[in-house]
Backbone as CSV, one residue per row, in Angstrom:
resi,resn,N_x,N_y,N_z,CA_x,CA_y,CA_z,C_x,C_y,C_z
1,UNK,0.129,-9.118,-2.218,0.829,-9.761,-3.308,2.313,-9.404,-3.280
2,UNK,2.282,-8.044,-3.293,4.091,-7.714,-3.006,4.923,-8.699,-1.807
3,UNK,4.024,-8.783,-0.867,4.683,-9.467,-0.368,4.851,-10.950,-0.552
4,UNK,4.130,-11.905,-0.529,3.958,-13.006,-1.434,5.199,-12.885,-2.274
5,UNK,5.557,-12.236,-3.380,6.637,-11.978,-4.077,8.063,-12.351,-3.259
6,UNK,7.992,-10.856,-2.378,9.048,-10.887,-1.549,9.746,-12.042,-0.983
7,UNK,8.982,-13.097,-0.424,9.110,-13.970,0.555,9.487,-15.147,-0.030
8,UNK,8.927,-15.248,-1.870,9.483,-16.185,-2.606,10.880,-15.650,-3.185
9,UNK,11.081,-14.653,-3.408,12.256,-14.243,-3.853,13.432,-14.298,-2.751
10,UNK,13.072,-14.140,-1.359,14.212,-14.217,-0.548,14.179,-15.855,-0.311
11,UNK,12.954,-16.617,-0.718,13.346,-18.065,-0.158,14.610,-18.994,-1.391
12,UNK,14.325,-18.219,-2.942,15.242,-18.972,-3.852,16.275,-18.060,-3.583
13,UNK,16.933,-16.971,-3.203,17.658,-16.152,-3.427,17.708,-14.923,-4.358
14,UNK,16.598,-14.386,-5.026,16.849,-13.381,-6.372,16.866,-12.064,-5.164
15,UNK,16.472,-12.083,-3.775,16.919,-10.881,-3.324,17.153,-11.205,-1.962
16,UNK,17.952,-10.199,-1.256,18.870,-10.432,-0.385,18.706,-8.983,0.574
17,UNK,19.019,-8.795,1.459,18.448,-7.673,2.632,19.190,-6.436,2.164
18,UNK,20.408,-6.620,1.160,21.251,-5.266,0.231,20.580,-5.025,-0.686
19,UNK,19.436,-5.797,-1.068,18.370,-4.915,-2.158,17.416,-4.397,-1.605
20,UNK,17.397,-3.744,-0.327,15.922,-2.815,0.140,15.701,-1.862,-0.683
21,UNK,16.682,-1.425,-0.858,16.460,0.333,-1.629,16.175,-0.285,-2.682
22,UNK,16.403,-0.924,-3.861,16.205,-1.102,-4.947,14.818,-1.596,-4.913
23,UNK,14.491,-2.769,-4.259,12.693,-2.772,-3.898,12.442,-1.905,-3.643
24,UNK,12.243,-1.150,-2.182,11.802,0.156,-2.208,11.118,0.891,-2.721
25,UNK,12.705,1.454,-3.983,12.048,2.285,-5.000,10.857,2.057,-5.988
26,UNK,11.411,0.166,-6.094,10.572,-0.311,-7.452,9.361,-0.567,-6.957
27,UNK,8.970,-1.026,-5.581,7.180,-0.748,-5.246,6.931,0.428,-4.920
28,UNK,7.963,1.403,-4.550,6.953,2.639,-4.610,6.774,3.621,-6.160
29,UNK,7.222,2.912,-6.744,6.792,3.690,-8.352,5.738,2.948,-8.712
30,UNK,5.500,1.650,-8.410,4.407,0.358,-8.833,3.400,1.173,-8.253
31,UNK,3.846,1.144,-6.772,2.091,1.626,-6.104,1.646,2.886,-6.502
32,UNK,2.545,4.187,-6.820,1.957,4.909,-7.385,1.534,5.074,-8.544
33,UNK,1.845,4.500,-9.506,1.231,4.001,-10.768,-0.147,3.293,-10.224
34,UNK,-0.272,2.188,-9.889,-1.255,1.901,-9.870,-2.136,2.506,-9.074
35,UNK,-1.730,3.150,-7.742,-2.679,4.003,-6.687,-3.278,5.621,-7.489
36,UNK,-1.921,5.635,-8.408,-3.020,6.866,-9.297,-4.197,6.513,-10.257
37,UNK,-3.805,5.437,-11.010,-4.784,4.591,-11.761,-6.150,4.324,-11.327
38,UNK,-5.989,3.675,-9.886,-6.724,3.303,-8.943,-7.578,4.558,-8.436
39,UNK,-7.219,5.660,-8.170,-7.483,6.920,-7.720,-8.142,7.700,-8.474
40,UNK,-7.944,7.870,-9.852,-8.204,8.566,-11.086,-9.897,7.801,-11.276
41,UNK,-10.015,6.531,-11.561,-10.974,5.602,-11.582,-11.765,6.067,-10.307
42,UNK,-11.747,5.650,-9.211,-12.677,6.028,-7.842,-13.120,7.841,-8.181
43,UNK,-12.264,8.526,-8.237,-12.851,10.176,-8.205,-13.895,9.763,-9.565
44,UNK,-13.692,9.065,-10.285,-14.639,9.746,-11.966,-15.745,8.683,-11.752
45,UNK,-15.424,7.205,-10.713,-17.083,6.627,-10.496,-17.916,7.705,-9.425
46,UNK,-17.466,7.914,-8.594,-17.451,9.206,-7.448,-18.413,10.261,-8.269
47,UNK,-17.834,10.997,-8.839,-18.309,12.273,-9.460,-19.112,11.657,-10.572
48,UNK,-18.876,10.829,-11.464,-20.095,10.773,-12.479,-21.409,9.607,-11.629
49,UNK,-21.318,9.405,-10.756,-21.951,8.582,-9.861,-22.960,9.634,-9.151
50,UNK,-22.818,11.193,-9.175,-23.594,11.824,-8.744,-23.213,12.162,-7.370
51,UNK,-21.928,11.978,-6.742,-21.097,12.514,-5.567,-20.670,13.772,-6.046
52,UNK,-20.302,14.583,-4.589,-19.834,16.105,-4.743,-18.020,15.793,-5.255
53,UNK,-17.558,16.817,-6.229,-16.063,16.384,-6.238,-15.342,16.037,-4.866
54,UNK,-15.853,17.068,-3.484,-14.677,16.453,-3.183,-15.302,15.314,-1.991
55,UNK,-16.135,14.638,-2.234,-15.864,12.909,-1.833,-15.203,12.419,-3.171
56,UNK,-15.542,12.952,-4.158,-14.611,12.021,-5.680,-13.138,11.864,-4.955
57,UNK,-12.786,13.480,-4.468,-11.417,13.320,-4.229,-10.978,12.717,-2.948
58,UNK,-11.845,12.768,-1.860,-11.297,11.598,-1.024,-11.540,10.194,-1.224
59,UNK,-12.179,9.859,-2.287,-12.349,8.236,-3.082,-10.889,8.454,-3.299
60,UNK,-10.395,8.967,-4.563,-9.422,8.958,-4.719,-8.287,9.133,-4.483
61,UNK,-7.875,10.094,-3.289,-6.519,10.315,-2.522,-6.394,9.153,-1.657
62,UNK,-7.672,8.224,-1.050,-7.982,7.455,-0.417,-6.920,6.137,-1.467
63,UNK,-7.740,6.069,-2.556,-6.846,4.564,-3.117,-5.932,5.266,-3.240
64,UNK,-5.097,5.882,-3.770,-4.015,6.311,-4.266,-2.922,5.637,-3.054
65,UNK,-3.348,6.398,-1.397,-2.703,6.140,-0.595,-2.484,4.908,0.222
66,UNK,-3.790,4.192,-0.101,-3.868,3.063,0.305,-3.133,1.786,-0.459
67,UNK,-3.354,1.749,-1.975,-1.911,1.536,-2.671,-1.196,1.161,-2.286
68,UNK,-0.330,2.763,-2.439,1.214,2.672,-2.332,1.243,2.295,-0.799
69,UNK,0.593,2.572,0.125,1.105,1.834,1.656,0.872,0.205,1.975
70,UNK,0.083,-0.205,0.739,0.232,-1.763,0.700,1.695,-1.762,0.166
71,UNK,1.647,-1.486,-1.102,2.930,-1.946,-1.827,4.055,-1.949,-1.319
72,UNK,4.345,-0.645,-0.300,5.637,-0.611,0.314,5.837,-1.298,1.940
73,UNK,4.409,-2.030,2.119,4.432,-2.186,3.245,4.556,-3.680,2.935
74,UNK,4.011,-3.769,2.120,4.586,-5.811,1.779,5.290,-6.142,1.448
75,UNK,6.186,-5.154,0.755,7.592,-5.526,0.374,8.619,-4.464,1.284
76,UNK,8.477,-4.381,2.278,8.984,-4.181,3.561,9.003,-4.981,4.470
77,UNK,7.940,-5.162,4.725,8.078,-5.811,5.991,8.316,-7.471,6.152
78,UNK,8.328,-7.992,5.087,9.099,-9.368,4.994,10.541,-9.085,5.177
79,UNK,10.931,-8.228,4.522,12.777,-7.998,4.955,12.804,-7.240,6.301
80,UNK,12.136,-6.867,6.968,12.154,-6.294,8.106,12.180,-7.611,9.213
81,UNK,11.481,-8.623,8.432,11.147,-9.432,9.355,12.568,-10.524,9.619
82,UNK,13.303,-10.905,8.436,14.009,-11.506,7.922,15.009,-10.743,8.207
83,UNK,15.365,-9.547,8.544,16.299,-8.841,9.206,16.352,-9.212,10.855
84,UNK,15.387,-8.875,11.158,15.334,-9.269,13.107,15.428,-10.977,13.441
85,UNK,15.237,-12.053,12.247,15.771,-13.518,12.776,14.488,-14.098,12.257
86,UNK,12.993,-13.569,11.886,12.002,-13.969,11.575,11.538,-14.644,10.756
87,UNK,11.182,-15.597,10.314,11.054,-16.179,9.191,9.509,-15.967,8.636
88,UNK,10.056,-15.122,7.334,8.552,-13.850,7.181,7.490,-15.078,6.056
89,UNK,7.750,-16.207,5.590,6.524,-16.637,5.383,6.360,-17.243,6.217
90,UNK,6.241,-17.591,7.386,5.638,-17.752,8.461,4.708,-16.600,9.149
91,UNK,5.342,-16.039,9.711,4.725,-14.705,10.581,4.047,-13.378,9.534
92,UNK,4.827,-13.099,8.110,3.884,-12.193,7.540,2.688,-12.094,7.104
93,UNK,2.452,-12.989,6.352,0.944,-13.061,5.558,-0.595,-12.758,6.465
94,UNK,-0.686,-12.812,8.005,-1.702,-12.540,8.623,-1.453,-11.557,9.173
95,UNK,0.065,-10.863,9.871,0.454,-9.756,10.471,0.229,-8.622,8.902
96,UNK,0.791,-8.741,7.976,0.877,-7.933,6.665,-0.969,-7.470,6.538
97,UNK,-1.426,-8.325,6.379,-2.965,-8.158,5.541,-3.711,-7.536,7.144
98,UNK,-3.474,-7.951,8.446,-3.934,-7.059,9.258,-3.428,-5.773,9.171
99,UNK,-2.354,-5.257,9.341,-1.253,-4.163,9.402,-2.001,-3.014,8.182
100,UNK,-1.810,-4.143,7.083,-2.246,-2.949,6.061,-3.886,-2.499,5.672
101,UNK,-4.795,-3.456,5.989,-6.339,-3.287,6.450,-6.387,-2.228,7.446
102,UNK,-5.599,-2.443,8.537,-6.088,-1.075,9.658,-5.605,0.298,9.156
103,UNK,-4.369,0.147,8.573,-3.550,1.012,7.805,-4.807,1.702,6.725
104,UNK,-5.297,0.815,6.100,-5.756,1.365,5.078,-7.332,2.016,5.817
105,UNK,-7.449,1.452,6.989,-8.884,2.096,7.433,-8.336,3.830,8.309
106,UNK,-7.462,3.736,8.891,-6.387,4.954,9.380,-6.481,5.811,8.589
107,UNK,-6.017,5.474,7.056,-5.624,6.496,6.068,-6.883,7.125,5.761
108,UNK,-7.793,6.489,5.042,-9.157,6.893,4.688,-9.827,7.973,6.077
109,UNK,-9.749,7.326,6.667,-10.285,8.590,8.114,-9.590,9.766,8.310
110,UNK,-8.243,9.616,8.118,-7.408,11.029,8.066,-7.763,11.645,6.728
111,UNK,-7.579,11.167,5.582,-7.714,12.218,4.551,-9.307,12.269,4.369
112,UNK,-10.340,11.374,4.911,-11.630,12.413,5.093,-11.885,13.285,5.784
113,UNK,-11.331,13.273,7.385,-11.440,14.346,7.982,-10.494,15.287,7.613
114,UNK,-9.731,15.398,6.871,-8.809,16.771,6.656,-9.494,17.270,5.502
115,UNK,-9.683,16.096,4.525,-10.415,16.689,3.503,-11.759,17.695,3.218
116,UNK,-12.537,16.735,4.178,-14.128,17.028,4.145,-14.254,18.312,5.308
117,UNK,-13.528,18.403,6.590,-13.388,19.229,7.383,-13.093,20.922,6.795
118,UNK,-12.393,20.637,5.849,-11.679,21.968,5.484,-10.804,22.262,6.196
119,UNK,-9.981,21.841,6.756,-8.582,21.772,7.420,-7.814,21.714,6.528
């Protein structure tokens, strides 16, 4: 969806490749708001679901991170794209939703094995 956003906002003009940082910031406070929201919810179905806390807590460090690496990754990488000559509603919407699916299967495997490992 962030990106979706993005791609309409650079097609009327409300943002321009000198507002990265200002997106940036503003999806990565979004995604962590909602990736804690998101996170808080998964640990307490997790644990009152009759899971040990800490799968609750890799439910939850899991959305949390998965989140915010959508959020900043969809409203990135359309201006990334649109920076190199690309025309990002064209090329993003199937590169984005792959990118951040593997992304999000990556993340979950690292913070279970660090988690659950005891590492």
């Amino acid at each position: 969806q962030s990106a979706t956003l993005i791609i309409r906002a650079l097609a009327v003009g409300d943002v321009a490749l000198r507002d990265v940082v200002r997106i940036f910031v503003r999806e990565l406070g979004q995604g962590l708001l909602l990736g804690t929201v998101l996170g808080l919810m998964g640990f307490a179905k997790a644990v009152l679901g009759g899971q040990s806390v800490a799968l609750g807590a890799v439910v939850g460090m899991t959305l949390l991170s998965v989140v915010l690496f959508g959020s900043v990754v969809g409203s990135m990488l359309p201006l990334g794209l649109t920076r190199v000559g690309i025309d990002p509603a064209i090329a993003s919407s199937p590169f984005i939703a792959s990118f951040v699916d593997i992304g999000g299967i990556l993340i979950y495997v690292l913070i279970a094995t660090r988690m659950l490992s005891g590492a």
